[in-house]
DRENVO-971237 format. One record per residue (C-alpha): residue number from 1; residue in one letter; x, y, z. Coordinates in nm, 4 decimals, always signed. Example, Ala and Ser with C-alpha at 12.3 -4.5 7.8 and 13.67 -1.06 7.14 Angstrom:
// residues 2
  num  residu      east     north        up
    1       A   +1.2300   -0.4500   +0.7800
    2       S   +1.3670   -0.1060   +0.7140
***
This chain:
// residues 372
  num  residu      east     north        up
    1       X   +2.1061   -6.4076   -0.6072
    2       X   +2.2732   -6.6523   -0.3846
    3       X   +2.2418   -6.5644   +0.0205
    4       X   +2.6558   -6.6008   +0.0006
    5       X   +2.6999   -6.3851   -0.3099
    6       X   +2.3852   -6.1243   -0.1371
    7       X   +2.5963   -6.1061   +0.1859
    8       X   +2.9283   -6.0267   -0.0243
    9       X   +2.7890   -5.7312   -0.2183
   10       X   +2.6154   -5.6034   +0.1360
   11       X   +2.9931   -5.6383   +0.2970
   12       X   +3.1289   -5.4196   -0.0154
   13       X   +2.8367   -5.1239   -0.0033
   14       X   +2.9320   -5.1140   +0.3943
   15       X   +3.2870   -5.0478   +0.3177
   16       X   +3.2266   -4.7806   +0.0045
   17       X   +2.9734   -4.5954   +0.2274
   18       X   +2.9090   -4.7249   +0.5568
   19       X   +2.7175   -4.4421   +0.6979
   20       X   +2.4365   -4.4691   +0.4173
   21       X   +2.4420   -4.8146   +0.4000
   22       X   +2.3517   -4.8146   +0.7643
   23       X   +2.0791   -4.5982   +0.7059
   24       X   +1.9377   -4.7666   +0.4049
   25       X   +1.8960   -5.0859   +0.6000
   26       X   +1.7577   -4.9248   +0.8955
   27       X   +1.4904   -4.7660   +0.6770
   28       X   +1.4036   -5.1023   +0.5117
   29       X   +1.4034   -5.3097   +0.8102
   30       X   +1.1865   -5.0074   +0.9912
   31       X   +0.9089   -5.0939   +0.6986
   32       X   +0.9476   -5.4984   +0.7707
   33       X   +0.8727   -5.3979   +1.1537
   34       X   +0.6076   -5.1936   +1.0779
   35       X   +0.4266   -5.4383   +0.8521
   36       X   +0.4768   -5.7316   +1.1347
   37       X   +0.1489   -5.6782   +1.3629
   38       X   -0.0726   -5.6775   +1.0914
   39       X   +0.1035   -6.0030   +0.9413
   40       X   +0.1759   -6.1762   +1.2548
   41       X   -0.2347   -6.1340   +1.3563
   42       X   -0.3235   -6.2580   +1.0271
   43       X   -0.1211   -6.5754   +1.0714
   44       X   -0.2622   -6.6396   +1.4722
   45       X   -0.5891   -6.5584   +1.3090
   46       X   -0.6395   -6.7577   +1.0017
   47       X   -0.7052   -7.1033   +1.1307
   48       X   -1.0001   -6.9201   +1.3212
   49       X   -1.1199   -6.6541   +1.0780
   50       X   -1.0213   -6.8425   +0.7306
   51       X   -0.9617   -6.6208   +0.4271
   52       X   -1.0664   -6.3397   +0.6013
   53       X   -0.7845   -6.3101   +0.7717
   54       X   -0.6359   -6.1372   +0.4631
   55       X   -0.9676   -5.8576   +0.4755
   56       X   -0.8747   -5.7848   +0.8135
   57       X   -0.5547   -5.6774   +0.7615
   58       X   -0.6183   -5.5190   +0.4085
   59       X   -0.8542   -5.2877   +0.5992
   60       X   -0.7666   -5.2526   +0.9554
   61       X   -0.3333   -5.2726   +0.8946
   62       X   -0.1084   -5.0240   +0.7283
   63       X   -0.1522   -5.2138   +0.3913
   64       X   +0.1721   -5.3853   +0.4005
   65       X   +0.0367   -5.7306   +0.2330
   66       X   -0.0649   -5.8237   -0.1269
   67       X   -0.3417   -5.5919   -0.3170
   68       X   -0.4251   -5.2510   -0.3418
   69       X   -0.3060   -5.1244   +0.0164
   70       X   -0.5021   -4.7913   -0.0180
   71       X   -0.7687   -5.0222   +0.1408
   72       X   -0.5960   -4.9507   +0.4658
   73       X   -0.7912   -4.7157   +0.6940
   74       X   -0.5275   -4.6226   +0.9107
   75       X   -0.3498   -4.4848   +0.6040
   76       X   -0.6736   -4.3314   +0.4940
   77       X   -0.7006   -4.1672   +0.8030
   78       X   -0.3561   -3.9929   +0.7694
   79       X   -0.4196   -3.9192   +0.3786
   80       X   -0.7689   -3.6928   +0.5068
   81       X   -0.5615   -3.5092   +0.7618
   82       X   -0.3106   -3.4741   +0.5000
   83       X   -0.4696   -3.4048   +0.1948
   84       X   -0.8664   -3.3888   +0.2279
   85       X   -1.1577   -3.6101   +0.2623
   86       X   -1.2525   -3.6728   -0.0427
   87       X   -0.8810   -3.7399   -0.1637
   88       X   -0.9027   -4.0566   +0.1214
   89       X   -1.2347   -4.1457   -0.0018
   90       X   -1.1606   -4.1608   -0.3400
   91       X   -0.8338   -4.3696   -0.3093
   92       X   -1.0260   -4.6237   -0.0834
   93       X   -1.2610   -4.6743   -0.3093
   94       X   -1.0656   -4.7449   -0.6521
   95       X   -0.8570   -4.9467   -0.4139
   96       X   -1.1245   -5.1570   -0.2824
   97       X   -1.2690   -5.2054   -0.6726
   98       X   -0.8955   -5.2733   -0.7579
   99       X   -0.8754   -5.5812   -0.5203
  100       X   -1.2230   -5.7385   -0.6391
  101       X   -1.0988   -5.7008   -0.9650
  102       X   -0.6885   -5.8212   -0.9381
  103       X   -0.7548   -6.1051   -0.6464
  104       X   -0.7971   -6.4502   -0.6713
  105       X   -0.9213   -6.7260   -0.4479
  106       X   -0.6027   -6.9291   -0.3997
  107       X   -0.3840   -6.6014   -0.3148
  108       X   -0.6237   -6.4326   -0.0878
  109       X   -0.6611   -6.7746   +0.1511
  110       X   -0.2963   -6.7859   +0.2106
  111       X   -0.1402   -6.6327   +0.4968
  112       X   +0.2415   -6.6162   +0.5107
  113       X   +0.4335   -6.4193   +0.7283
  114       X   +0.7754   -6.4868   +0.5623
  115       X   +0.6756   -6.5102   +0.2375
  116       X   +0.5008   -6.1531   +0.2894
  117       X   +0.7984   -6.0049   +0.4111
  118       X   +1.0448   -6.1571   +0.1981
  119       X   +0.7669   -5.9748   -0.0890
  120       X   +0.8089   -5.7126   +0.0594
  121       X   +1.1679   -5.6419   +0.0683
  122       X   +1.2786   -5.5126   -0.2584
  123       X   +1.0138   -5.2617   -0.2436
  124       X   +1.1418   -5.1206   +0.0999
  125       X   +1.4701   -5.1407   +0.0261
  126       X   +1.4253   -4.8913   -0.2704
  127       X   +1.1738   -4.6454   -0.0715
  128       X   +1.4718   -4.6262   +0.1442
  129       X   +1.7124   -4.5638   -0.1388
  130       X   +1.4691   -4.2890   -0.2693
  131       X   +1.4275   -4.1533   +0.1186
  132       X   +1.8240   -4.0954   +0.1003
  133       X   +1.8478   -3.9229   -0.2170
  134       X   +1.5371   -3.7423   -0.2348
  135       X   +1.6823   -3.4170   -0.0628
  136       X   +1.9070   -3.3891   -0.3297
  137       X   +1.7081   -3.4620   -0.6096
  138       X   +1.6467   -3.1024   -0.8362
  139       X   +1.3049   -3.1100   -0.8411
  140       X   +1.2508   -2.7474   -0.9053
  141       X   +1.4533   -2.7522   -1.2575
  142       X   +1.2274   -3.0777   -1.3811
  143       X   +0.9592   -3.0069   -1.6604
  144       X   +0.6007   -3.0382   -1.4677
  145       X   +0.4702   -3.3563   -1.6442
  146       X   +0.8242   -3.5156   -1.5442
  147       X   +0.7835   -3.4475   -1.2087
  148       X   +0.4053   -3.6084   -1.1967
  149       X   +0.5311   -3.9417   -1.4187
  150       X   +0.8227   -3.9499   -1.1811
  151       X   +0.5980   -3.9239   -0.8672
  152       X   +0.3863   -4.1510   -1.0379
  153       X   +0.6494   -4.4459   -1.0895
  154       X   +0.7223   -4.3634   -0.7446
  155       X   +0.3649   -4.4455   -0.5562
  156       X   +0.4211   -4.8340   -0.7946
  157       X   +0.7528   -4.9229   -0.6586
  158       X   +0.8434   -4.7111   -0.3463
  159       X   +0.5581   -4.7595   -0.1345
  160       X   +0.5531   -5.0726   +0.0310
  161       X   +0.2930   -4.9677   +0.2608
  162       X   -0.0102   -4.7544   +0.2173
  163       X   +0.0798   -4.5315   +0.4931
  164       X   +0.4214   -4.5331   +0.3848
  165       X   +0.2981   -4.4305   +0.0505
  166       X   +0.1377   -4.1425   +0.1988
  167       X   +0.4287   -4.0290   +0.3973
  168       X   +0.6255   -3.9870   +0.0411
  169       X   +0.3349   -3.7876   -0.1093
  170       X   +0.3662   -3.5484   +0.2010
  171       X   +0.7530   -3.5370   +0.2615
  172       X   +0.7237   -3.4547   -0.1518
  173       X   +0.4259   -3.1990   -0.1580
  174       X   +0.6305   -2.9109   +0.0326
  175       X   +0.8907   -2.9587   -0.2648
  176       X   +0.6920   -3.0031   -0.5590
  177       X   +0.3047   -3.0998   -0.5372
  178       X   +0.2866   -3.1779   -0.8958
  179       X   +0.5121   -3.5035   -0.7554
  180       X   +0.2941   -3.6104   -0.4683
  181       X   -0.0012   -3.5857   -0.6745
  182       X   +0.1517   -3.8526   -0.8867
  183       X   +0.2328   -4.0230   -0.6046
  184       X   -0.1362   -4.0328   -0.5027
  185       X   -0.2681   -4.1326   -0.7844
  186       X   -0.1152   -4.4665   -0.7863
  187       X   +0.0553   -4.5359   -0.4555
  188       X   -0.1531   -4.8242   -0.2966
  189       X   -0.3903   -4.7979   -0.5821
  190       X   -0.2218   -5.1489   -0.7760
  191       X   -0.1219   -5.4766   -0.6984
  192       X   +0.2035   -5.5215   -0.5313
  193       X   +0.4692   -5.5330   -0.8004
  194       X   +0.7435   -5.7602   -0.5902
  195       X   +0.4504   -5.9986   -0.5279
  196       X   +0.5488   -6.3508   -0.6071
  197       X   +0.2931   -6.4934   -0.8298
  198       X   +0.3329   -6.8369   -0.7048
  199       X   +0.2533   -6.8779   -0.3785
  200       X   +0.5252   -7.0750   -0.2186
  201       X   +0.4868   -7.1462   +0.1717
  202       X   +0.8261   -7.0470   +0.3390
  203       X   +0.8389   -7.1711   +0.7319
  204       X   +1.1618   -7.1844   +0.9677
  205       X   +1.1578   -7.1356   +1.3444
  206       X   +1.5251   -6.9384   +1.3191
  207       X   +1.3522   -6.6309   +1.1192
  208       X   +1.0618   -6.6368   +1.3429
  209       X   +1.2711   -6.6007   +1.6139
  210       X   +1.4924   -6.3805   +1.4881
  211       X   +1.2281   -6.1352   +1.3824
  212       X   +1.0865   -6.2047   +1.7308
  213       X   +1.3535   -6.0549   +1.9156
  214       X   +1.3920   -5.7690   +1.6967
  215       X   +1.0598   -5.6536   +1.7596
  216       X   +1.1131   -5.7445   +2.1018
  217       X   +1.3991   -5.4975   +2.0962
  218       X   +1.2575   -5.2155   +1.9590
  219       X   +0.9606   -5.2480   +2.1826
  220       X   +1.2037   -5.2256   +2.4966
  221       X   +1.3773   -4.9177   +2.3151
  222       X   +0.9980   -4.7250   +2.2339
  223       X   +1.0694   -4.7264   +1.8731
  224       X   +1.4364   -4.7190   +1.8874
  225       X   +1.4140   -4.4694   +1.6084
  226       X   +1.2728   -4.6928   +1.3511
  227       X   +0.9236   -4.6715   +1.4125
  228       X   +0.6361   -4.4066   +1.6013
  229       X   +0.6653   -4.5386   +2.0043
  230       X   +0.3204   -4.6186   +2.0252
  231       X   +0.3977   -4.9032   +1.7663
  232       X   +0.6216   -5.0547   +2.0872
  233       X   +0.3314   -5.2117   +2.2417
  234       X   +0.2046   -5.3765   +1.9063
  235       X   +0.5858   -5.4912   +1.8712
  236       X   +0.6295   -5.6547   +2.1884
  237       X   +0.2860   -5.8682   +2.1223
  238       X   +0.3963   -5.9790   +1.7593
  239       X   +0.7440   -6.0794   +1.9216
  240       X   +0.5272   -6.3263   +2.1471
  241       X   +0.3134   -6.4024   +1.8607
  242       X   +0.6227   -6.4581   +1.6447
  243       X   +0.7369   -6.7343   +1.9300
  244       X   +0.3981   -6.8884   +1.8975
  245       X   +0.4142   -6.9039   +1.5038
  246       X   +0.8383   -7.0725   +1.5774
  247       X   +0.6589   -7.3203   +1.7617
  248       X   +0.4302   -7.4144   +1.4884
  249       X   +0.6829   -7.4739   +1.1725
  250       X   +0.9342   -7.6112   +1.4433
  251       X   +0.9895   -7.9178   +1.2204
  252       X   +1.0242   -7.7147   +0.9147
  253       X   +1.3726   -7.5667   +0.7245
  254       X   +1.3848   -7.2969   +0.5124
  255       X   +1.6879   -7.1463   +0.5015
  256       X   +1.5661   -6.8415   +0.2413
  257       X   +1.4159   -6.6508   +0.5328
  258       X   +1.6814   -6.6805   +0.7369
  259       X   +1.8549   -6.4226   +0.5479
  260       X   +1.6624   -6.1415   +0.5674
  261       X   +1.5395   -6.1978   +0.9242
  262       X   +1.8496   -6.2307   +1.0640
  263       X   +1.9885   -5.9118   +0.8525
  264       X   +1.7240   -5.6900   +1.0076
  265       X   +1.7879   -5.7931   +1.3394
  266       X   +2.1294   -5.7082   +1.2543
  267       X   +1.9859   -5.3369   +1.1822
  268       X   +1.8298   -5.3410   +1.5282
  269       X   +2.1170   -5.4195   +1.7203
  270       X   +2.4442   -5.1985   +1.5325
  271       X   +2.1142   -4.8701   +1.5645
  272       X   +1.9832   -4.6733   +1.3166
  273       X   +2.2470   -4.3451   +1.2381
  274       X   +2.0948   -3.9816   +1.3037
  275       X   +1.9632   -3.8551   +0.9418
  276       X   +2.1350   -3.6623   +0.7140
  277       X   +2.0342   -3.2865   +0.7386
  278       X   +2.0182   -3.1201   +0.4029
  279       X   +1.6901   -2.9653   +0.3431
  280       X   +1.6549   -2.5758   +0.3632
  281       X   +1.3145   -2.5033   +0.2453
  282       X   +1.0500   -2.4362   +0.4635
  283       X   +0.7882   -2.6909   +0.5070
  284       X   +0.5883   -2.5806   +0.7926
  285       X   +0.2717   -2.6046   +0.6043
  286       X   +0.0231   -2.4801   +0.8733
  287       X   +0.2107   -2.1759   +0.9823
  288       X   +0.1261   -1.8173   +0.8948
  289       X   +0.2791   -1.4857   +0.9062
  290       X   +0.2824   -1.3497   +1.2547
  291       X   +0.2858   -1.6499   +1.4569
  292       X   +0.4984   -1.7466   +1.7021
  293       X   +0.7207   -2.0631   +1.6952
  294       X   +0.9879   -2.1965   +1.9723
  295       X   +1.1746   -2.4419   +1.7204
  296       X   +1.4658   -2.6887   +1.7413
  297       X   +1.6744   -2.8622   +1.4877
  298       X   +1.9493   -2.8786   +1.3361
  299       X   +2.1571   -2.6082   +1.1849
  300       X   +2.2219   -2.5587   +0.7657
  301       X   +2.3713   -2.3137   +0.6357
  302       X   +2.3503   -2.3760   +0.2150
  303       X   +2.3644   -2.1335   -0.0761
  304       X   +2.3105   -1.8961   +0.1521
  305       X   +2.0162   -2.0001   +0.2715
  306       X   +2.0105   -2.0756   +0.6662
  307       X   +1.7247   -2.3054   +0.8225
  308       X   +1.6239   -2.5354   +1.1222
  309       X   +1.5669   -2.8534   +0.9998
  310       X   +1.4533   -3.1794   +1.1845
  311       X   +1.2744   -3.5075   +1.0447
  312       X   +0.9167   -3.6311   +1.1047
  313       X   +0.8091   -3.9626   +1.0983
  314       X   +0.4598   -4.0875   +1.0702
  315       X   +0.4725   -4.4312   +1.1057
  316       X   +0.7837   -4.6062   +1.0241
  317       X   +1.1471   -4.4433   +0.9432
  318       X   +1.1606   -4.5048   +0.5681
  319       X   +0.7939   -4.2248   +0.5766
  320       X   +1.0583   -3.9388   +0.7655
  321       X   +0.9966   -3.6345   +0.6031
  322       X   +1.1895   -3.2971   +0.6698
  323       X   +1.0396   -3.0529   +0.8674
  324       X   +1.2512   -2.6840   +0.8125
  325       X   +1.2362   -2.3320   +0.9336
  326       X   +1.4306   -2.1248   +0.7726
  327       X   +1.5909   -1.8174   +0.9164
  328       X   +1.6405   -1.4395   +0.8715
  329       X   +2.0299   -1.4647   +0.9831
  330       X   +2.3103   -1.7026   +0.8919
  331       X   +2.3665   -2.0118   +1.1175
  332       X   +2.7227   -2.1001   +0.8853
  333       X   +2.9671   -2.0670   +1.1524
  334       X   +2.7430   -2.3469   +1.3471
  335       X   +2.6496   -2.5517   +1.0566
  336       X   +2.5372   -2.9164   +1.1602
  337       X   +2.4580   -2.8117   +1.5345
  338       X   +2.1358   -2.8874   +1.7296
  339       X   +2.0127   -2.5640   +1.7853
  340       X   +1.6596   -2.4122   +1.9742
  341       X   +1.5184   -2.1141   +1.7891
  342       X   +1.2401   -1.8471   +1.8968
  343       X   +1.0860   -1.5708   +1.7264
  344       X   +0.7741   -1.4951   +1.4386
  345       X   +0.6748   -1.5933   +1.1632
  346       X   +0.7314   -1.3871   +0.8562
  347       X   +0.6421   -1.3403   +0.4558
  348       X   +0.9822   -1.3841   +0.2200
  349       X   +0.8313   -1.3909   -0.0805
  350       X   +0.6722   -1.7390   -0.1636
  351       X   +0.7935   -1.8929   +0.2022
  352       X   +0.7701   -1.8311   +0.5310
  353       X   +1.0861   -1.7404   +0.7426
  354       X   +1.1298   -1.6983   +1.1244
  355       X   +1.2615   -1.3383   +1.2363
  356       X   +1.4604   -1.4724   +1.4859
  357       X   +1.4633   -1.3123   +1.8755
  358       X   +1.6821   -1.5932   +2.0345
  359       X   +1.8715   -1.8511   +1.9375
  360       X   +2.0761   -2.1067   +2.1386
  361       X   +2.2686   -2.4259   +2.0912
  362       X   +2.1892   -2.7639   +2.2440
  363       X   +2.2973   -3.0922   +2.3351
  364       X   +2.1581   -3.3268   +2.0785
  365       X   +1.8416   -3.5125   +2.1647
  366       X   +1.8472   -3.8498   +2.2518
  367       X   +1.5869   -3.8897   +1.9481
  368       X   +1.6085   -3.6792   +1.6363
  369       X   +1.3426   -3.7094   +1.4833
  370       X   +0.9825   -3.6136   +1.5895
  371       X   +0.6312   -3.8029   +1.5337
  372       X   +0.3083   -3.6892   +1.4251
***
């Protein structure tokens, strides 16, 4: 598609439905600055470090580049507090026999920040789709091998990252396991499907700068609600090292690049919108009848069901997942208020429920979500 024809059909999706358009692209461009660190290092790094500059990041980043990204430790890390040891183990492994098996001289020596992220695009851009329409998706009605293809399809194509991939298994197990096993058993486990494969170098000062100060943006926001704040530090060094790497191709032109890293500093600077509250099961996987829980979120009242609900995000905002409490009285007449809950825990039925013992409303946080 042609950048003129690509920035039309972004202007019409804007008008039809600004307020998820807005959120898809912060959600992609949250996945781009996540990925950034690890790809910017690589880059300052390879002239030293050679074709193991690619290792490095396939091990010690979030998995972002080309090859199996269940390599990743970091996202290995969050599958065992997720999901079990030997669940990490075993996807680290097949992932690491994967790459020796899939990679090839040529590709692995290359180290291409653009070219990585313009890769890594399409991929983001439909976890984020998937993100948006997830909540409503009926999962419960779906045949049980459906759900596992489905989840299956899902960890190819929607996990641009390995510990974005993760995120999706765990925002999916509280709805339908059956689904985030799928997930699991191929998310980061294959080559990256929107891998180009020709390599073709793409340089331009403009999107290094560009991408610069959006990360230099973020960084001065904490996270500015499209990554976890302790990624602001990491952000703030790639935006130098993204000067450095300007300063290198400053005789080059590409104007491909230019697109997309000017688009998501667009996303930076208009914000990322609040998300989308719709989720009314609970999900508070380590609680247990009899507990007590001081809660806030937002208030939804549907099918008569009423529940707390607020988002988590792990690492980047395209891995939010929705954390609910639901409730033992109707919150209707406040429906899509920020409210602060206290009570216990207890049994209804198959899910957990708080007996509520007081319940206010609050000003909305200056951050909705909440990071693990």
């Amino acid at each position: 598609m042609r950048p003129w024809a690509g920035i039309g059909l972004a202007i019409v999706v804007i008008a039809i439905a600004p307020q998820s358009a807005m959120t898809v692209s912060a959600a992609a461009t949250s996945v781009v600055l996540e990925a950034l660190p690890y790809l910017a290092v690589a880059a300052i790094a390879a002239p030293v470090i050679g074709r193991f500059a690619r290792v490095l990041v396939a091990y010690a980043g979030c998995g972002c580049t080309a090859g199996p990204s269940a390599r990743s430790i970091p996202a290995a890390i969050a599958t065992a507090a997720l999901f079990g040891l030997p669940v990490a183990a075993a996807r680290v492994v097949v992932a690491s026999l994967a790459a020796r098996m899939t990679a090839t001289k040529n590709h692995d020596a290359h180290v291409d920040v653009l070219g990585d992220v313009a890769a890594l695009l399409p991929a983001a851009l439909l976890a984020a789709v998937i993100m948006l329409v997830l909540p409503v998706l009926p999962l419960a009605a779906l045949p049980v091998a459906a759900l596992f293809v489905g989840g299956a399809i899902l960890g190819v194509v929607a996990s641009p990252c390995a510990l974005g991939g993760v995120a999706l298994a765990a925002s999916l197990h509280a709805r339908s396991p059956v689904a985030a096993a799928g997930v699991l058993c191929t998310a980061g486990l294959l080559p990256n499907l929107w891998r180009r494969h020709a390599h073709v170098a793409m340089h331009d000062p403009w999107a290094y700068g560009a991408l610069g100060l959006a990360c230099a943006l973020v960084a001065a926001q904490h996270g500015g609600m499209l990554v976890h704040p302790r990624m602001a530090i990491p952000l703030a060094l790639t935006a130098c090292m993204c000067l450095v790497l300007a300063w290198r191709v400053r005789s080059h032109r590409a104007r491909a690049p230019r697109w997309f890293a000017f688009a998501a500093l667009a996303a930076v600077v208009i914000g990322a919108p609040a998300p989308l509250y719709r989720e009314t099961e609970t999900t508070l996987a380590d609680g247990f009848a009899g507990e007590r829980v001081d809660f806030t979120g937002v208030a939804v009242a549907e099918h008569g069901n009423s529940a707390l609900v607020r988002y988590a995000i792990t690492c980047c905002r395209a891995d939010a997942a929705p954390v609910a409490l639901a409730l033992d009285r109707s919150v209707a007449s406040v429906n899509g208020r920020w409210m602060r809950a206290s009570g216990t825990l207890e049994r209804d039925g198959a899910q957990l429920r708080l007996h509520v013992e007081h319940i206010v409303t609050i000003t909305p946080p200056a951050d909705p979500f909440v990071y693990r």
